[in-house]
N, C-alpha and C positions, 0 to 999 in steps of 0.2 A: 727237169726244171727244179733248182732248188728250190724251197720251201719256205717262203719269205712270211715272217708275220709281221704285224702293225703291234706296234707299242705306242701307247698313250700315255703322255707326261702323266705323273702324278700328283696329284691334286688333293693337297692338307684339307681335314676336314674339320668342321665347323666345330670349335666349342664353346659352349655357354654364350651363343649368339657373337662369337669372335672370328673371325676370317683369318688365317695366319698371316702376316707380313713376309714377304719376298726381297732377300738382300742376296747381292753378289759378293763374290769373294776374289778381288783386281788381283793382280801380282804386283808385287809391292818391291822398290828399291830394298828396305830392309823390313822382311817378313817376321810376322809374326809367330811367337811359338805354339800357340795354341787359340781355338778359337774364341775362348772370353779374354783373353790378351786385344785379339782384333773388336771383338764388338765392344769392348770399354774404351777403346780405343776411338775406334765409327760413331760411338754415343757416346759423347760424353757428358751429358744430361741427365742420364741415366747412370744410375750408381752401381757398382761395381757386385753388391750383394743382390740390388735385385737380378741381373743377368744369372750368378749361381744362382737365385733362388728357380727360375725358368728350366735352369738344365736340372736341378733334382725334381721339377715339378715334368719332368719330359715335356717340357713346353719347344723345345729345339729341335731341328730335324734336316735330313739331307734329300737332295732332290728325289732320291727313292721311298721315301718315308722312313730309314733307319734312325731311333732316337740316336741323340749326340750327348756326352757327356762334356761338363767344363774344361777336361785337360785333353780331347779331340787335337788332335794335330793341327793345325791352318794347312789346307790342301789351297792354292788358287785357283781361278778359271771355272769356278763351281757357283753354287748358288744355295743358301738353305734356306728355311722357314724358322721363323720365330710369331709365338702368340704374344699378344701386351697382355699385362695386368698392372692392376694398383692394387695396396695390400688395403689402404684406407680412402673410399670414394665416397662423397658424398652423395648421400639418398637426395631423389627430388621427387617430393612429397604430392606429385599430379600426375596423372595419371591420361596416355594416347589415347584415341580414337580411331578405330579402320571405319572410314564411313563407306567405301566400296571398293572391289576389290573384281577384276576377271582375269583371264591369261597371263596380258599383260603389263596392268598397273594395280597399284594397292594406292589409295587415295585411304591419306592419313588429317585428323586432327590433333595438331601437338598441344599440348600446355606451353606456356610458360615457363623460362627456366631451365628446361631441356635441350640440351647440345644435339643437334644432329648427327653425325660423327664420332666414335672417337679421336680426341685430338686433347693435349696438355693432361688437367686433372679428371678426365671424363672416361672412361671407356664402357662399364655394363652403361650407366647410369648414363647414355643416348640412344635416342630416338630409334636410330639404326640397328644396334645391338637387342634392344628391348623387341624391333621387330624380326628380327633374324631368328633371337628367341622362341619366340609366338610363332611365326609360322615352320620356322627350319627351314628358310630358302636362305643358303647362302649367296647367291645371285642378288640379293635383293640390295640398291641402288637408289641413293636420290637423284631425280631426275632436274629438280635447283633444288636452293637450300633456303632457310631461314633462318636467322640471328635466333643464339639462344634463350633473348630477353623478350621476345615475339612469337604469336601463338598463332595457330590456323591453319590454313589448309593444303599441303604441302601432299606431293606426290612423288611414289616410288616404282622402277621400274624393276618387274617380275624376273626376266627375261634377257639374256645376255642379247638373244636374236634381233630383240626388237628394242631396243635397247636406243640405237642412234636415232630410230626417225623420231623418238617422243623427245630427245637432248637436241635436234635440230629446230623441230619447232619450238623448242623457247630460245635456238641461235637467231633464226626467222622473226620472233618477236609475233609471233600467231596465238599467241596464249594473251588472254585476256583475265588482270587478276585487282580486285578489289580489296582494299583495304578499310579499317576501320582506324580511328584513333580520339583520345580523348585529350586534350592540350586546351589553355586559354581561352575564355571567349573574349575579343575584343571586337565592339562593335562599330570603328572603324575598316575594319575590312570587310570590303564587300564581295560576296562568292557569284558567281563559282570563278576561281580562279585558275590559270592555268602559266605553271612556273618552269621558264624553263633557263637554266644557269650551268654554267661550267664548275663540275665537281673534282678534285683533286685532292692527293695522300693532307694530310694534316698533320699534328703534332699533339699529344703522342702518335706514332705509326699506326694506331689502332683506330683513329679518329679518321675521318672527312673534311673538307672544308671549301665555299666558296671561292671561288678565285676567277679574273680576268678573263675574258676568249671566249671564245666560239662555246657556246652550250653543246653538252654532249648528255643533259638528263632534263629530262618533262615529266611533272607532275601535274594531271587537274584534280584540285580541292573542292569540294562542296560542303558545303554546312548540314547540317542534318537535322542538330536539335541547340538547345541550349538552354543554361540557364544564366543569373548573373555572373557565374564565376569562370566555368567549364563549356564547354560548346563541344560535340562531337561531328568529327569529320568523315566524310569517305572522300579517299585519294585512290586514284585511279593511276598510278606510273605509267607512262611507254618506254620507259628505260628502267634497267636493272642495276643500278652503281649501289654499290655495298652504301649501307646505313641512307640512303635517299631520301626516305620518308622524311626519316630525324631531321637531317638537314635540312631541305625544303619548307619544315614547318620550324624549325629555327631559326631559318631565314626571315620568316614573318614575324619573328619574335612572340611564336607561340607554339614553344616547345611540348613536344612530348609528355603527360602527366608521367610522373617515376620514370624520364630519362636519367640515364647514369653517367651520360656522356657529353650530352648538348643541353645546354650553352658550355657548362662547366664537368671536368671529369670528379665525380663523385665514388671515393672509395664507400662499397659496399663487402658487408660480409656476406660467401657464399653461402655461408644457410643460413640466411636471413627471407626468406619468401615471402615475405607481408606486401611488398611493395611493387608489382609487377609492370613492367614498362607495358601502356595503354597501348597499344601498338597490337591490332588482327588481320591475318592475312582471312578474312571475308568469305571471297569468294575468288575459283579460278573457273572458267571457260575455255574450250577450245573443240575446235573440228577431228574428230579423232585420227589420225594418219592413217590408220590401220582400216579402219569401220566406217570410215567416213561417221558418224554419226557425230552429231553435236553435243557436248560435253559439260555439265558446270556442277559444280560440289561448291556447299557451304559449309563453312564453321557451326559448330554447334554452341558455340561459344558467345556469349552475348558482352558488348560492354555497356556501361551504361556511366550516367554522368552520379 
């Protein structure tokens, strides 16, 4: 019997709370001479010195882990790794929260201001990296996400294994999650209300916006407190549509305290932190899939009028 062994892909390893990126390398009608020739090419976003700066920093590598230099040949039908970096990222001056943590979920409290993801100007300086960092699970997953201008209580999965049934129950809609917010008081309306409107892309592409048809998002509002000027709310969604909240209580014409978006798009400088959009993901609930056991984590984060 020959003598058959098992090879396992290899698998880049974490640095400075970074997971490498995974690109293919097509066959191309007119190929490339060398592989920063293609990735300046694949990215053109990215500027030509940081990729050299990557291959002197051995930030590049081939499906066996061999570093790659800038003048590497273009081989196709292959695949390498590459790490992100940014030479200049902005600090964000607050600081997560692990409020519990077993096998398989890490239940986080975010600030304000903090990117989940790397994505555009962001890479140490999110949520995910910061905890990749801290624990050294490169495994480690958000299971949803929140807006960077939104703080609270946001959950991440340990675990590749277990991984889909906690991303199903919030497909499911089985996760139950509480919001705070501090917006307008006007004391024509009366609570508790429960809103429910057809949400679609907006203008800029970044934006939301009401429109005609069949609702596909439900908000209930409660009133909580108030004074003459500010009133805080707890919203309750059963739908998940990107910026909902915002919307929903601009639809009542009592937007968001330190919205940057609704009613009107409002340039802000990125380290400017004074002004934090009023907006806390509270509290989340759910039946555990795993444990069966029932679930709920609060913010530690208080707002107030």
């Amino acid at each position: 019997m020959p003598n058959l062994t098992m090879t396992s892909e290899f698998k880049p390893p974490m640095i400075n709370g970074v997971t490498a990126s995974k690109v293919y390398l097509p066959h191309l009608e007119q190929m490339p001479n060398t592989l920063l020739d293609f990735l300046c090419h694949e990215f053109p976003h990215i500027e030509a010195k940081e990729w050299q700066q990557r291959f002197d920093d051995q930030l590049i590598m081939d499906s066996n882990g061999q570093i790659l230099q800038k003048n590497t040949a273009y081989i196709a039908n292959q695949h390498i790794y590459y790490y992100r970096f940014l030479a200049n990222e902005i600090h964000v001056p607050f600081q997560e929260k692990i409020l519990f943590e077993n096998d398989d979920l890490l239940v986080v409290d975010k600030p304000h201001f903090l990117t989940m993801s790397p994505t555009g100007q962001y890479v140490q300086e999110t949520l995910l990296v910061r905890l990749k960092k801290t624990t050294q699970n490169a495994d480690l997953t958000p299971i949803h996400r929140l807006d960077r201008e939104t703080a609270g209580v946001v959950l991440f999965s340990k675990r590749i294994e277990t991984r889909g049934v906690y991303q199903q129950m919030f497909a499911e809609r089985k996760v139950q999650k509480i919001y705070h917010a501090i917006a307008p008081y006007n004391p024509k309306l009366h609570f508790p209300i429960t809103l429910n409107l057809r949400m679609d892309k907006g203008e800029p592409f970044f934006t939301m916006k009401i429109v005609e048809g069949t609702a596909n998002s439900e908000t209930q509002i409660e009133l909580l407190e108030h004074n003459d000027h500010w009133a805080k709310y707890q919203l309750n969604p059963k739908t998940g549509k990107q910026h909902q909240l915002r919307v929903h209580l601009n639809y009542l014409n009592i937007p968001i305290k330190n919205d940057a978006f609704y009613p009107t798009i409002k340039n802000r400088d990125n380290t400017d932190f004074t002004k934090p959009l009023a907006l806390l993901a509270h509290q989340i609930s759910f039946i555990d899939p795993i444990n069966k056991q029932e679930m709920c984590f609060n913010s530690e984060i208080v707002l107030t009028l």
